[in-house]
N, C-alpha and C positions, 0 to 999 in steps of 0.2 A: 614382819611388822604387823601388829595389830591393831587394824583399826574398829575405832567402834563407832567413828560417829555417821551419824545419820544421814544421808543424803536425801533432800526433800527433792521429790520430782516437780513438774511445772507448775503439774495442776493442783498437786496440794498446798501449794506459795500461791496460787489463785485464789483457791476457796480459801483461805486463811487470810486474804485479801478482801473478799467478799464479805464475810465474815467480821473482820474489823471495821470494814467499812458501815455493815449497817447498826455494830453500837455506837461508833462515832455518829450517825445521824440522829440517834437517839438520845447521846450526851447533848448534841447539836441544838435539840429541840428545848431539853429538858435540864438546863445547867444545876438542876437538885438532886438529878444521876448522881450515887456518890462511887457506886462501881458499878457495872455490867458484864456480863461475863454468856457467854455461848459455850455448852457443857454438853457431851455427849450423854445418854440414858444410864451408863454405869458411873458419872461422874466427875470423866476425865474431863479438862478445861482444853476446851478448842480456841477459844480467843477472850480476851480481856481486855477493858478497858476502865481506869486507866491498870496500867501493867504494875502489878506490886507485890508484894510477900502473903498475903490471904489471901491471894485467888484461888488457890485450890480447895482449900478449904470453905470457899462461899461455893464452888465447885460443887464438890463433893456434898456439902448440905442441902443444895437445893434442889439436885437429884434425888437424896434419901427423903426430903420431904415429899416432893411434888410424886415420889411412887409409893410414899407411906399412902397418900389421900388417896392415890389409884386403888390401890388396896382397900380401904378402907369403901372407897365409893360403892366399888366391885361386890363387896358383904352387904351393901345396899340396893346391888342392882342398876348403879347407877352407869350409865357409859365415862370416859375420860373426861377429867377436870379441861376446861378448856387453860385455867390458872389459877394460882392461889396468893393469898394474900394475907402475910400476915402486918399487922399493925403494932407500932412499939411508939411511945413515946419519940424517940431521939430521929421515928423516920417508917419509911416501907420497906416489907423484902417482897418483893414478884417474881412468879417462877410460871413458863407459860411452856405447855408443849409446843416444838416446834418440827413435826416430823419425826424422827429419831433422835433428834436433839430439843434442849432446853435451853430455855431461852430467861435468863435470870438478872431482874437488880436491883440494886439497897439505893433507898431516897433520904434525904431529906423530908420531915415533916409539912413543910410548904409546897409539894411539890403537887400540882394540876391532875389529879387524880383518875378523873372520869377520863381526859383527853388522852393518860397516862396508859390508862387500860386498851381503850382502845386502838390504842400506837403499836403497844406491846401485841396484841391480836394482830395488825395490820404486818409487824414485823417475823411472828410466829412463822404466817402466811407466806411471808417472803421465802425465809428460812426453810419449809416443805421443799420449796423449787429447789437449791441449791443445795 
């Protein structure tokens, strides 16, 4: 019999717990969240909130972004983006290092900005630990 499926040990149904739980604090905070998403440094999607058909692909874009500016800082001399920030019309995308992971989410235009930034920092920080 061939099986293939995966078997998640304790601790990675932990930190995947850990994980959801601290973008739900941050939808919590901020109901203009319009997704979230915690991404590892090649892309891969560690958790999402809420859970839908383009998470991997905000996935995977906000990692090529946030190590495009790495790069690019780097040819400036500069150390690591603490985040980046792009602006559109219809909303924000955030993308914040958090340790070996990134820490990423798309707003709403009315969303609390300044407080936004620094939640996103405060939750990076969490993220290091874990």
């Amino acid at each position: 019999m061939d099986e293939k499926n995966e078997v998640k040990e304790p601790s990675q149904d932990r930190l995947i717990q850990k994980l959801n739980r601290e973008l739900d604090d941050l939808k919590a905070d901020y109901p203009e969240i319009r997704a979230a998403a915690i991404v590892s440094a090649d892309g891969n999607l560690m958790a999402a909130r809420p859970e839908g058909a383009g998470d991997e692909r905000l996935a995977a874009m906000s990692a090529f972004l946030l190590n495009s500016v790495k790069k690019a800082g780097e040819g400036l001399g500069w150390s690591n983006p603490g985040y980046i920030l792009v602006q559109h019309p219809e909303g924000y995308l955030l993308a914040a290092q958090a340790g070996k992971s990134i820490i990423t989410l798309a707003t709403a235009p009315g969303v609390k900005l300044g407080l936004l930034l620094y939640d996103i920092q405060q939750s990076a920080t969490r993220l290091k630990k874990v």
